[in-house]
N, C-alpha and C positions, 0 to 999 in steps of 0.2 A: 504494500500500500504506500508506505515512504516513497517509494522509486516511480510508482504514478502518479502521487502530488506533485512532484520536482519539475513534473513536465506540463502540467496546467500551467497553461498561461495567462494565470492571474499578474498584476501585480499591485502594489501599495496602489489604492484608487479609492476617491472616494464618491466615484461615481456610481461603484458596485458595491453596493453593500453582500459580504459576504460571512455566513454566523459558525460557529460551535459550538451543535449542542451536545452537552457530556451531561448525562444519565445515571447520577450514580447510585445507587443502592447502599445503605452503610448496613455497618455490621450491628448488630441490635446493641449491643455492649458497650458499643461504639460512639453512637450518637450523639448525646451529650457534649463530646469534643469536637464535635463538625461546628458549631456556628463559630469558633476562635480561630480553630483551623483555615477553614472556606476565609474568613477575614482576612487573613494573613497571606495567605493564596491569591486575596483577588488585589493587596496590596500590591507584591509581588510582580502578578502579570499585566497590572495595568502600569504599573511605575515602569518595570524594565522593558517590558516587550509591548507596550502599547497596544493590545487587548483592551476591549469594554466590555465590562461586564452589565450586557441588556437586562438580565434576568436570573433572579437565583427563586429559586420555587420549592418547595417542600408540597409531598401531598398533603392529604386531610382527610382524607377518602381512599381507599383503593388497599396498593403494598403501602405498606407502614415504612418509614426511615430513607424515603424515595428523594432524593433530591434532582433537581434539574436545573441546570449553568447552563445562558444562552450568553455566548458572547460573540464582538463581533471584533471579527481577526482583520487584522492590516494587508497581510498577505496568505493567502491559506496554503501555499505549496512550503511556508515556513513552519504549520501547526505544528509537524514531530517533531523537526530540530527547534523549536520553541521550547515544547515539552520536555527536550533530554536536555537542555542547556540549564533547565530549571533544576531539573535531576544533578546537573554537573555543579550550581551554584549554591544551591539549596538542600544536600543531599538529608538535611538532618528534617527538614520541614516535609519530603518526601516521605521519608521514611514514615514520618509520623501519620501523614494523609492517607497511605499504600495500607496501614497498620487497620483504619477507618473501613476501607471499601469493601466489601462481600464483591461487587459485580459494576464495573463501570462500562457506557459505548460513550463510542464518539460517531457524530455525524455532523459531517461539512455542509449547510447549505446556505443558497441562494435569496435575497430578498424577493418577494412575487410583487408585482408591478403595485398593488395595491397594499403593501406594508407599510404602515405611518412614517416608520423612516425615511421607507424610500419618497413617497409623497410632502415630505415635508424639505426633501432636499432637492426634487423638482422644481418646488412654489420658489425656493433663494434663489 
């Protein structure tokens, strides 16, 4: 999957809005330590790697300890090496977050013509 982002030809734009949403699952045990955690995390990725974090959501309803992070990336052929540089910078704040998960996804997507964002950066 690294070796087919590398070749989308995305780049730094801020005409495309482009998001990641991460899905995480935490470990029941776990929980508790994700809202300092996730702080610290979205510190992190918005200061060094200029990520936004759109959306941090907990269920209320459904799987119990469900969190979902939508962010939106600057380049998305950079998300891995985004991820492992954090791992390489951060190894101790990893570990701690990796300790958290039961089951995370990631998915890359697209603004659809009618997303507020996208609409509101039309209107400028």
């Amino acid at each position: 999957m690294l070796e087919l982002l590398q070749f989308i030809p995305f780049q730094k734009s801020r005409t495309l809005s482009v998001y990641l949403n991460v899905t995480i699952q935490l470990h029941n045990d776990k929980a508790a330590a994700w809202p300092e955690l996730g702080e610290e995390l979205k510190s992190i990725l918005e200061g060094d790697f200029e990520w936004t974090l759109v959306a941090a959501l907990s269920t209320m309803f459904g799987r119990l300890n469900r969190i979902i992070h939508i962010w939106e990336v600057p380049a998305p052929g950079d998300v891995f090496a985004t991820l492992e540089a954090l791992g390489g910078k951060h190894p101790e704040l990893v570990a701690r977050v990796d300790a958290c998960i039961a089951e995370e996804t990631f998915e890359l997507m697209a603004a659809y013509p009618y997303h507020p964002v996208s609409e509101a950066r039309s209107a400028s």
